[in-house]
C-alpha positions as CSV (number, residue, x, y, z in Angstrom):
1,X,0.0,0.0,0.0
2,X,1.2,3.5,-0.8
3,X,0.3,5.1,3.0
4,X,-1.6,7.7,2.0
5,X,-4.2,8.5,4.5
6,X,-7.8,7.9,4.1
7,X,-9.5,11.1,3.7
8,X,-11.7,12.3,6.9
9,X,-15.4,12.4,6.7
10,X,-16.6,15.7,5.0
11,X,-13.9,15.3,2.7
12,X,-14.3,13.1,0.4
13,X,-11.9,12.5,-2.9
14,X,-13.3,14.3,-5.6
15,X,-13.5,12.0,-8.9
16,X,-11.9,13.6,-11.8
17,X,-12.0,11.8,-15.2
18,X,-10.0,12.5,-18.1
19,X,-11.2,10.8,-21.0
20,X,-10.5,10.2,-25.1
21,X,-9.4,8.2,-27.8
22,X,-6.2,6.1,-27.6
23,X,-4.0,9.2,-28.7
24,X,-5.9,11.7,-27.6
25,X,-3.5,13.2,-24.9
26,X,-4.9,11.5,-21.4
27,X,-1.7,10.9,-20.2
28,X,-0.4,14.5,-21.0
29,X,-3.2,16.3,-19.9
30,X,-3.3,14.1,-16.7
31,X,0.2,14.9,-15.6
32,X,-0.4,18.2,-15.7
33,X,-3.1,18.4,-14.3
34,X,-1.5,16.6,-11.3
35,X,1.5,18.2,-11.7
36,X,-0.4,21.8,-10.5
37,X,-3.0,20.2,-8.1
38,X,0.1,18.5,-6.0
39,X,1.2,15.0,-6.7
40,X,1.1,13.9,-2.9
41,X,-2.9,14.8,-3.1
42,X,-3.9,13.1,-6.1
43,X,-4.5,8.7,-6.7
44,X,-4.5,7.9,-10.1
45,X,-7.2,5.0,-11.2
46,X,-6.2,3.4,-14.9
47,X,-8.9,2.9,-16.7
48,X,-7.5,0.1,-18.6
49,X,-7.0,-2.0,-15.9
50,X,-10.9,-3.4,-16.2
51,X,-10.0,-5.2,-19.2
52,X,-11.1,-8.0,-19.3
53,X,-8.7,-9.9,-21.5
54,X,-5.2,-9.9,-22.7
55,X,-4.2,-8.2,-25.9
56,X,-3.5,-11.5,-27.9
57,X,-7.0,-12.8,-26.6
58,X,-8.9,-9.3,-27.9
59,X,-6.6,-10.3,-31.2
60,X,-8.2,-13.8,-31.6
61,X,-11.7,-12.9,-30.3
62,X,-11.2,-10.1,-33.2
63,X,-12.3,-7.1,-30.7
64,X,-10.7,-3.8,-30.0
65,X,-9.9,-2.5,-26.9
66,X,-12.6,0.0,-27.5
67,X,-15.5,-2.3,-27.5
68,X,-17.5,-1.9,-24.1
69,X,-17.6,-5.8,-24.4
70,X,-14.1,-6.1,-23.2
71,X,-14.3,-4.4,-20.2
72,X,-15.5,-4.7,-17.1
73,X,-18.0,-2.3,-16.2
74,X,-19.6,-3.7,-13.3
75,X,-16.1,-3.7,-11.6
76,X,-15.2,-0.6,-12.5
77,X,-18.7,1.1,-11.6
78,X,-18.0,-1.1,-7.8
79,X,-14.4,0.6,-7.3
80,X,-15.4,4.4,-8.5
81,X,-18.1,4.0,-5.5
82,X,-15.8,3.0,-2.9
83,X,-13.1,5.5,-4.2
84,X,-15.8,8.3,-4.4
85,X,-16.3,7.0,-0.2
86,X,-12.8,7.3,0.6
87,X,-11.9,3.4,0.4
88,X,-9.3,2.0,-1.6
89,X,-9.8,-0.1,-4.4
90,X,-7.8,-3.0,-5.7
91,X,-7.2,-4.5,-9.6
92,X,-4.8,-6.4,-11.5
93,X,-2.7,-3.3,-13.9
94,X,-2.8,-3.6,-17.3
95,X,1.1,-3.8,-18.8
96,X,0.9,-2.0,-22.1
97,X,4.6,-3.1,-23.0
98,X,3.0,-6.7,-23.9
99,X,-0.9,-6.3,-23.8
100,X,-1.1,-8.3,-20.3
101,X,-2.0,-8.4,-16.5
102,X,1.1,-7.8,-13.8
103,X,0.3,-7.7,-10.4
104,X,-2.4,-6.5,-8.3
105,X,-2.9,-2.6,-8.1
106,X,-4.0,-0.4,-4.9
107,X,-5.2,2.8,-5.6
108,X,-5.8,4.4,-2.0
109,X,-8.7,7.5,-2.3
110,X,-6.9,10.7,-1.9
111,X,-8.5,14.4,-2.4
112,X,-8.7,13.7,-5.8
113,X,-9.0,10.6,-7.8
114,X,-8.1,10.8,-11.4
115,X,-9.5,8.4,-13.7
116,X,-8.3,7.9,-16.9
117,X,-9.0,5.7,-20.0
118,X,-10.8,5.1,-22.6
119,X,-14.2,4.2,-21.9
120,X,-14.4,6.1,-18.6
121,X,-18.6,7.1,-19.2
122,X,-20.1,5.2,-21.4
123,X,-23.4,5.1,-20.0
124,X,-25.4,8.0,-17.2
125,X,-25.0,5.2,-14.5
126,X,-20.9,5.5,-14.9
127,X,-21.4,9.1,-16.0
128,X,-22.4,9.5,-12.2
129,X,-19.7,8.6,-10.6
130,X,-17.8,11.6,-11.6
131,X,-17.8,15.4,-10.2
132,X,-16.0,16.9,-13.4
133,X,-16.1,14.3,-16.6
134,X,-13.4,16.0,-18.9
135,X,-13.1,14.3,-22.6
136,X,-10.1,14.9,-24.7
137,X,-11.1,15.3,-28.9
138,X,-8.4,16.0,-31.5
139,X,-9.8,16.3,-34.9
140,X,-8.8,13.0,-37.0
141,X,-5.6,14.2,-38.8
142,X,-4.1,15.1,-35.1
143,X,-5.3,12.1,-33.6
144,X,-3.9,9.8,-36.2
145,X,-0.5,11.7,-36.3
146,X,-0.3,12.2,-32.2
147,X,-0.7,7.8,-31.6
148,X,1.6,7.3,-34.6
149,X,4.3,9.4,-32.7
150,X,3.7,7.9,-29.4
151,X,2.8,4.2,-30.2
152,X,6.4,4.2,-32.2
153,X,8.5,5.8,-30.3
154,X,7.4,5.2,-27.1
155,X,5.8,1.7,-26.9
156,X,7.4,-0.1,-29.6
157,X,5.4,-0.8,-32.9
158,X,6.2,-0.3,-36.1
159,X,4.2,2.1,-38.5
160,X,2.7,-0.3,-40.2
161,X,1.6,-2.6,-36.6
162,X,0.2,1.3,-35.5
163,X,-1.8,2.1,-39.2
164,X,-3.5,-1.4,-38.8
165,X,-4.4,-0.7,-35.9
166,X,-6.2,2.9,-36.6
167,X,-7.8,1.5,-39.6
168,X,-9.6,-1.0,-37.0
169,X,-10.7,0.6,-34.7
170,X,-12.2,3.6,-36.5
171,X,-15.5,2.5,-36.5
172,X,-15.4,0.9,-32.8
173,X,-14.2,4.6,-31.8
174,X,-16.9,6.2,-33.5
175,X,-19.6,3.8,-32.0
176,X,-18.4,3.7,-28.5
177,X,-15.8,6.6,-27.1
178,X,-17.2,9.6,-29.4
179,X,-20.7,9.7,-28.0
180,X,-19.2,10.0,-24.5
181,X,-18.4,13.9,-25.5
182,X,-22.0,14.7,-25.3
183,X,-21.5,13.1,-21.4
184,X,-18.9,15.4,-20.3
185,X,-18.6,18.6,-18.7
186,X,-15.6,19.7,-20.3
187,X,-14.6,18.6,-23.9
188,X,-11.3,19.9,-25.6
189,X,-10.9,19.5,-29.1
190,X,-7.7,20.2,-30.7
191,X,-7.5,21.8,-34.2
192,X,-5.6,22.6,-37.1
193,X,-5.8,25.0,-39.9
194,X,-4.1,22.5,-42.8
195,X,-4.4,18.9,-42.1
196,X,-0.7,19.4,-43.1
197,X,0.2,22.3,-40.8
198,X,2.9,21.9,-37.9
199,X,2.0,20.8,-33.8
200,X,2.8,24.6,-33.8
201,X,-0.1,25.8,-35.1
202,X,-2.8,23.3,-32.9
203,X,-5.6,25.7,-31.4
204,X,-8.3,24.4,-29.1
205,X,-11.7,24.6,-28.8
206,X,-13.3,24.1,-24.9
207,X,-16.8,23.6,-24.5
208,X,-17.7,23.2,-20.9
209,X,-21.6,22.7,-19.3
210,X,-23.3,22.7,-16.7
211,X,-21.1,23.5,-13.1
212,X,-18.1,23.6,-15.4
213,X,-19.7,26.3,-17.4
214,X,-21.1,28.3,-14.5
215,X,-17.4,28.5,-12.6
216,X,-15.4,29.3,-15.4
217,X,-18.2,32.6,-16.0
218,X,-17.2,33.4,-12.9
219,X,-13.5,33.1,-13.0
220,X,-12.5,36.3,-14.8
221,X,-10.5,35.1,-17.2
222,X,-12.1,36.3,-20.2
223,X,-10.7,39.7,-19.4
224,X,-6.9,38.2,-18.7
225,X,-7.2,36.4,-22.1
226,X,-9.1,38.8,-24.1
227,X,-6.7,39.0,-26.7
228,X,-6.2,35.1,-27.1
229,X,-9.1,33.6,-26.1
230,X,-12.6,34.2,-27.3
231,X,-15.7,33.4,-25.2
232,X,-19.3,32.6,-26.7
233,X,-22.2,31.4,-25.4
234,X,-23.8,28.3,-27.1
235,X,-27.0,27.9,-25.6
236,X,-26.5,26.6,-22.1
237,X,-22.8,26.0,-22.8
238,X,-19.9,28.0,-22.6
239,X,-17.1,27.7,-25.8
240,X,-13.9,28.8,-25.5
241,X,-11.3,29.0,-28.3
242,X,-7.5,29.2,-27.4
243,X,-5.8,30.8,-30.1
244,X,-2.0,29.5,-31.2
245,X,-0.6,32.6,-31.1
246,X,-1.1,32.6,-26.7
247,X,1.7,33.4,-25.3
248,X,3.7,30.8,-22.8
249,X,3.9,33.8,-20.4
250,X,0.5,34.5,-19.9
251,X,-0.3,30.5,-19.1
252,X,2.6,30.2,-16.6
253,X,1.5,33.5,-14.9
254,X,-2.1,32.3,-14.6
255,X,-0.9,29.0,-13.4
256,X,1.8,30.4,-11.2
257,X,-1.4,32.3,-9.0
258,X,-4.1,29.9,-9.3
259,X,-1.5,27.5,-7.9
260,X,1.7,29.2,-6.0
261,X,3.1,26.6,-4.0
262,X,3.3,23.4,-6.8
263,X,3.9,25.6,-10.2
264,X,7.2,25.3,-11.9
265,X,8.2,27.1,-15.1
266,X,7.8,24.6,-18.4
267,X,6.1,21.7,-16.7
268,X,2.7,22.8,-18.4
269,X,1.8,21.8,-22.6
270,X,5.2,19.5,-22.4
271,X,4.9,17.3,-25.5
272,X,6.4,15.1,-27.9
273,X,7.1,16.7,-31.0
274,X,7.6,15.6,-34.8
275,X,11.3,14.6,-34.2
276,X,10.6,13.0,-30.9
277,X,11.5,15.8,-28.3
278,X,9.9,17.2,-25.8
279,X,8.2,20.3,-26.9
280,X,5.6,23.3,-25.7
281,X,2.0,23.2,-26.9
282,X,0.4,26.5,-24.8
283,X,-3.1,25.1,-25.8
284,X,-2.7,22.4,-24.3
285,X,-1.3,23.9,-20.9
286,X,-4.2,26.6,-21.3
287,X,-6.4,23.5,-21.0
288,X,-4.5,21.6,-18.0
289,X,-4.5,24.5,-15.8
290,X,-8.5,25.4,-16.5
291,X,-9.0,21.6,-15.7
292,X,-6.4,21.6,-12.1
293,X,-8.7,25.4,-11.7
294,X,-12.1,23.7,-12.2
295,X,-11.1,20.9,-10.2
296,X,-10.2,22.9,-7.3
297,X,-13.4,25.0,-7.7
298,X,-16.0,22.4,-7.8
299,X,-14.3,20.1,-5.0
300,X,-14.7,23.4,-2.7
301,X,-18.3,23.7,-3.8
302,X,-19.0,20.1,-3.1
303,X,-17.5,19.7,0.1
304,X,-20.8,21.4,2.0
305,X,-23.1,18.8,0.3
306,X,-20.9,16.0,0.7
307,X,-20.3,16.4,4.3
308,X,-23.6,16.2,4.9
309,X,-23.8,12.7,3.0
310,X,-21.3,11.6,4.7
311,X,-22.6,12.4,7.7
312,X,-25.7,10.5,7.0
């Protein structure tokens, strides 16, 4: 066990869950996210761990890893409850170096749970089980370009094992892990101008709903980003598009006040590049430091209502 102290009643962990596509930046965002929020206060739960078979058995049942039918939902709904009561939960990991099960996983409840993976709300009963559901939506060309780069030169394949795999799995990923935008509170969608254009150029677009919505209105950081950043409303929903062009500067200062005591210069938008080094993409920090903001935001709202519950 990791040691980290159950939280007291009133205090529940606040569920956070990050997800998207296999691609799509979970990881990224994730670290940065936990990076800002303080790594001592947040238990990560992998997603992929309620699989329910091996790589080479999905191969010769001739399933994806994105069909719900390969996962175990019922677990996985069972451990987000006890997590979301502040007991710790306990799976076999997932090895993604060979497509198998190591040993036996602990994740103790801490102030805030990430969760991330692919099929994280499939449904409203899983949808539930999260105070801010966050999914993560580059357009296609992105998407296809960002799990070449990784599943080559970080995990191993070959470009042909990885363009196999993509041309699989498109229509399982439009079936199953697309609809779970609609779902979320906060959806980020990367863009590009060209589909040729460089990582440089990637603008985002944030849609948030709901509580989401109603605490970043509230925030004031239309008028810090006015230059940058434009802010519509779309019914109930607020859209926010993060221009390229936003400087580094004006990230790390936002990030440096929302969160004094864990910021460090450059940890935020790190990412691997075209050559395979480790780059900047200020959208994507602009994204990881609204999320570690929300985060922060709703858990304080929450805690009132919770305490009571707990209570109970």
């Amino acid at each position: 066990m990791s040691g980290v102290p159950y939280p007291e009643p009133g205090h529940l962990p606040f569920l956070l869950g990050i997800v998207g596509d296999s691609g799509s930046g979970k990881s990224t965002v994730a670290a940065g996210v936990a990076s800002l929020i303080g790594p001592d206060r947040v238990s990560t739960l992998e997603l992929d761990d309620y699989h329910r078979h091996t790589r080479a058995e999905r191969t010769e049942l001739g399933v994806t890893a994105l069909n719900p039918s390969v996962h175990n939902f019922p677990l996985m709904q069972e451990h987000l409850q006890l997590l979301a009561r502040g007991r710790p939960a306990r799976s076999r990991a997932y090895d993604h170096s060979n497509g198998t099960f190591g040993s036996m996983r602990i994740v103790e409840p801490n102030e805030v749970v990430l969760v991330r993976g692919l099929l994280g709300f499939p449904n409203d009963e899983l949808r539930a089980a999260y105070d801010l559901a966050v999914f993560l939506q580059p357009e296609p060309e992105l998407l296809f370009r960002w799990k070449l780069r990784r599943d080559v030169k970080t995990r191993g394949y070959s470009e042909a094992e990885v363009l196999k795999y993509i041309a699989k799995h498109l229509l399982d990923s439009k079936e199953y892990v697309l609809p779970q935008a609609e779902r979320a509170d906060l959806v980020v969608r990367y863009e590009i101008p060209e589909w040729d254009a460089p990582d440089s150029e990637v603008h985002a677009t944030l849609t948030l709903r709901r509580n989401a919505a109603e605490a970043v209105r509230s925030n004031g950081i239309a008028h810090r980003f006015a230059d940058h950043v434009s802010f519509e409303a779309s019914g109930e929903a607020l859209v926010l598009k993060v221009d390229a062009s936003l400087p580094a500067e004006m990230v790390d200062a936002w990030a440096a006040e929302r969160f004094p005591d864990t910021f460090t210069p450059h940890q935020l938008g790190s990412f691997m590049d075209e050559d395979g080094n480790d780059s900047r993409l200020v959208p994507l920090a602009f994204a990881q430091v609204l999320i570690a903001d929300l985060t922060q935001k709703l858990r304080r709202r929450a805690a009132a209502p919770r305490e009571i519950t707990a209570a109970a």
